[in-house]
C-alpha positions in Angstrom: 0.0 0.0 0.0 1.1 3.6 -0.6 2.4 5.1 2.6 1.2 8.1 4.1 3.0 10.1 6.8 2.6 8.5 10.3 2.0 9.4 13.4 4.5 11.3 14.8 5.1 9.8 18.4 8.1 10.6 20.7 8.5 6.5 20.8 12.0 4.9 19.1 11.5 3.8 15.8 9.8 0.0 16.1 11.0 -2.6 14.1 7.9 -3.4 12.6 8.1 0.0 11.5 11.7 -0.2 9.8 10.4 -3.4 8.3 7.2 -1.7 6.7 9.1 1.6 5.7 12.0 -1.3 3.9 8.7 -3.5 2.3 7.6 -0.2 1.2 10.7 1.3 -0.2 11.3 -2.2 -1.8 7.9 -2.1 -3.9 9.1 1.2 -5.1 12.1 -0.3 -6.2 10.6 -3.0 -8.3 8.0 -0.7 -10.1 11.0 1.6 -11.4 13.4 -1.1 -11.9 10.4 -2.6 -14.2 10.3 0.8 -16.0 13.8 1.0 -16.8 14.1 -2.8 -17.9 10.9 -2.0 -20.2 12.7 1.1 -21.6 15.3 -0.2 -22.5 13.7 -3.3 -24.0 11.7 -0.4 -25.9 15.1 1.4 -27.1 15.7 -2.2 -28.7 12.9 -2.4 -31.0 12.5 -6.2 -29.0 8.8 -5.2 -28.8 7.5 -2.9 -32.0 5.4 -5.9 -33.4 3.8 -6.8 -30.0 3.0 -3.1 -29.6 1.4 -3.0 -33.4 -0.2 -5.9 -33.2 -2.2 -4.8 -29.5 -3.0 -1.6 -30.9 -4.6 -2.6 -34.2 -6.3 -5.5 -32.3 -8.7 -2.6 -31.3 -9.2 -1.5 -35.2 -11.6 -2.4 -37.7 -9.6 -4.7 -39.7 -10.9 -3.4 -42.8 -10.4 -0.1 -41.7 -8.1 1.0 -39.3 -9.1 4.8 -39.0 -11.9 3.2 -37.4 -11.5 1.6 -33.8 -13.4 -1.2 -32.9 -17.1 -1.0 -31.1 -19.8 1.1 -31.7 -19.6 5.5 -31.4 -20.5 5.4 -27.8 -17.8 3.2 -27.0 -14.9 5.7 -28.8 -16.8 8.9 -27.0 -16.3 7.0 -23.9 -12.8 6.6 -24.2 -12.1 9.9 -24.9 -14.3 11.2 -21.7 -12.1 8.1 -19.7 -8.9 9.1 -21.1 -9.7 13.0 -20.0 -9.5 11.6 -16.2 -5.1 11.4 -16.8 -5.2 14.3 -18.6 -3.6 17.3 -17.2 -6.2 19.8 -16.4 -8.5 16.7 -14.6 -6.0 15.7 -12.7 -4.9 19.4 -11.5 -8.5 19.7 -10.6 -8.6 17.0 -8.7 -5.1 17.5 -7.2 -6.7 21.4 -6.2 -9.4 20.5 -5.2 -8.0 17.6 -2.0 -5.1 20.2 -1.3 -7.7 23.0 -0.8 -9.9 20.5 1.1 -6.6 19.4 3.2 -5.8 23.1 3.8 -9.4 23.7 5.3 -9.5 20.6 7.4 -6.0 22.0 9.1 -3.9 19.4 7.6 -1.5 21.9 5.7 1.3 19.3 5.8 -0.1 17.1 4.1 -2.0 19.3 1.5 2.2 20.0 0.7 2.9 16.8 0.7 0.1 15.4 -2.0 0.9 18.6 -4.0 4.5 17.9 -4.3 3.9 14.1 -5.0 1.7 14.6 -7.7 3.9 17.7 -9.7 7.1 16.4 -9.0 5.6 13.2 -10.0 4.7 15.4 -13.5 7.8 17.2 -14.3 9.6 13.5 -14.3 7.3 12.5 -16.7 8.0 15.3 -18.6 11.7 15.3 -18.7 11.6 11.1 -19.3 9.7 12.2 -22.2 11.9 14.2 -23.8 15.0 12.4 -22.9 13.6 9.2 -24.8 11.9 11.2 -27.6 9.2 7.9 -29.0 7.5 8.9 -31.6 3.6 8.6 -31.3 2.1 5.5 -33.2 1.1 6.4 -36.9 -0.4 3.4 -37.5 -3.9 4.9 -37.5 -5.5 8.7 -36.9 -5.0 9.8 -33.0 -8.5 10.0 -31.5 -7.0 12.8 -28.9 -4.9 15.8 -29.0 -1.4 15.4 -28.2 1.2 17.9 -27.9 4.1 15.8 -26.7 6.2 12.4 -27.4 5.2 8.8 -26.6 7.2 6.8 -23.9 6.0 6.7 -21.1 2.1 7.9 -21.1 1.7 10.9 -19.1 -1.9 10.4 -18.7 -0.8 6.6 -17.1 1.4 7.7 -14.9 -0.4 10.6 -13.8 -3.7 8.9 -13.2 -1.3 6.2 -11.1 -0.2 8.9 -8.8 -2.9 11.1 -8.3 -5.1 8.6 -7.9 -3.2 6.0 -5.7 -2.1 8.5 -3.7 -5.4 9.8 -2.9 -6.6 6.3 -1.9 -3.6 5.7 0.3 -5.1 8.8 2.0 -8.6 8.4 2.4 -7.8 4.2 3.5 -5.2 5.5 6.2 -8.2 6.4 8.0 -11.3 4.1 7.5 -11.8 1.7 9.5 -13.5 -1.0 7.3 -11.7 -3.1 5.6 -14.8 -3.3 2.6 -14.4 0.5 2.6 -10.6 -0.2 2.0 -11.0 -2.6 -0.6 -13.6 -0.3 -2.3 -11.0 3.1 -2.5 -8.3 0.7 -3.6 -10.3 -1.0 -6.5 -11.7 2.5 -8.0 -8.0 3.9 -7.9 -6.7 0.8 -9.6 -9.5 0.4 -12.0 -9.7 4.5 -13.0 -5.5 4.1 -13.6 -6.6 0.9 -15.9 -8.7 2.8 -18.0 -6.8 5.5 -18.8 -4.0 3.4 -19.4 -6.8 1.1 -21.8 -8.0 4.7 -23.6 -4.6 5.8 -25.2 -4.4 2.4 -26.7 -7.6 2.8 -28.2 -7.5 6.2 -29.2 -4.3 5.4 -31.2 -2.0 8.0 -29.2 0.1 5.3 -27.1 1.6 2.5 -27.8 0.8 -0.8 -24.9 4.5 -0.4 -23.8 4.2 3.3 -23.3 1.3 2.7 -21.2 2.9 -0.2 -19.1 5.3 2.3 -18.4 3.6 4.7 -17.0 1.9 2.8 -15.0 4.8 1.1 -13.4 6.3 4.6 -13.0 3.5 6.2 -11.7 2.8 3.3 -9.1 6.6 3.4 -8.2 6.6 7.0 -7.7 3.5 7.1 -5.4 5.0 4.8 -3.2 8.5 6.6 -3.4 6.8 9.7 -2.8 4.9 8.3 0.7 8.1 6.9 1.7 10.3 9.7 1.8 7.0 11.7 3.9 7.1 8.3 6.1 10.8 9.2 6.6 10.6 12.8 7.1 8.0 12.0 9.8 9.9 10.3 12.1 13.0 12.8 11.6 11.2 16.2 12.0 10.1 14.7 15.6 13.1 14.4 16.7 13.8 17.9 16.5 12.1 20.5 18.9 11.7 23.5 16.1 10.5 20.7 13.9 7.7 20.1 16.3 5.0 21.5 14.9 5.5 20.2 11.8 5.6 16.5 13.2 2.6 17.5 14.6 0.6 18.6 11.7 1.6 14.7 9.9 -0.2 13.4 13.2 -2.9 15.2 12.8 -3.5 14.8 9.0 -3.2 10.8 9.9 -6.1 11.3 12.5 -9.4 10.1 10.9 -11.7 12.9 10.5 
């Protein structure tokens, strides 16, 4: 699970804790290690008829211009696809920090805002730095302005999204309630991910990328708050700060 900063007690650091923070920091590991194993199996070429054979899988076969599925279905995707997109996702991003900021947990309105643009400008400079072009192998059903690997809108719905459910889970009680936050965030990353296939503006790789960089860099992101945590306690002009992560892990 995505980490969120802990309570910030005057108690030694537990084991159980350094073994959760090291589980944690592990899982992060993983998801970027995947990501640079994939780009690099990407820079090869090793997978260029995988990814054209996925992504005319969702094309008319007689006419590729034309995805798969009736008009309702390709409106759809575009509406789903809108959810990564940059000015959805800074909406929704405002809208928790401003709603952190009023509930008096100002620390960790700066923490979700920092995960979530750092979490963008990496994106950004990955994308530039690998310089894919977008697939041509049919029209682009959406806009797009920048190049392919990894999907922005993947990895942005990955971060936003996971981290908002690591936050709203860290203080509900039910486990069904859990479950539920954890499945939306997982199955809203999915479809996004799903929609730039289908719209013709990703290839599967760059997707798969995102994702595992997005999910990577959520957890990254919690870890280093779940570190900070513990430190700025042990500090008296820190205090307050330590304080505000208790209270922002206090459910409401």
């Amino acid at each position: 699970m995505i980490p969120t900063p802990p309570s910030t007690s005057s108690k030694p650091l537990s084991e159980s804790w350094r073994w959760k923070l090291a589980a944690l920091a592990a899982a992060a590991a993983v998801a970027i290690f995947g990501f640079v194993r994939l780009a690099e199996v990407v820079a090869r070429g090793e997978l260029r008829d995988f990814d054209q054979a996925l992504l005319l899988s969702l094309r008319e076969p007689a006419d590729p211009s034309d995805p798969i599925g009736p008009r309702w279905v390709e409106e759809s995707m575009r509406d789903m696809t809108a959810l990564g997109g940059l000015a959805v996702s800074s909406l929704v991003t405002a809208g928790s920090v401003a709603w952190l900021v009023i509930s008096q947990r100002r620390v960790l309105a700066l923490y979700v805002a920092c995960a979530v643009v750092s979490g963008i400008a990496v994106c950004l400079v990955l994308k530039s730095t690998y310089d894919r072009p977008r697939p041509q192998l049919a029209p682009h059903g959406s806009h797009v302005y920048t190049k392919s690997f990894p999907s922005g809108h993947t990895m942005t719905a990955a971060t936003v999204y996971l981290t908002l459910a690591a936050l709203l889970a860290r203080s509900e009680p039910r486990r069904v309630a859990r479950v539920f936050l954890w499945t939306v965030a997982i199955g809203v990353t999915a479809m996004v991910g799903i929609s730039r296939v289908y719209l013709a503006v990703h290839w599967p790789t760059d997707v798969a990328a995102g994702a595992a960089l997005g999910v990577g860099w959520a957890i990254l992101s919690g870890c280093v708050a779940l570190l900070l945590a513990r430190l700025l306690r042990r500090t008296p002009s820190t205090k307050a700060i330590a304080e505000g992560l208790e209270d922002a892990n206090s459910p409401s």
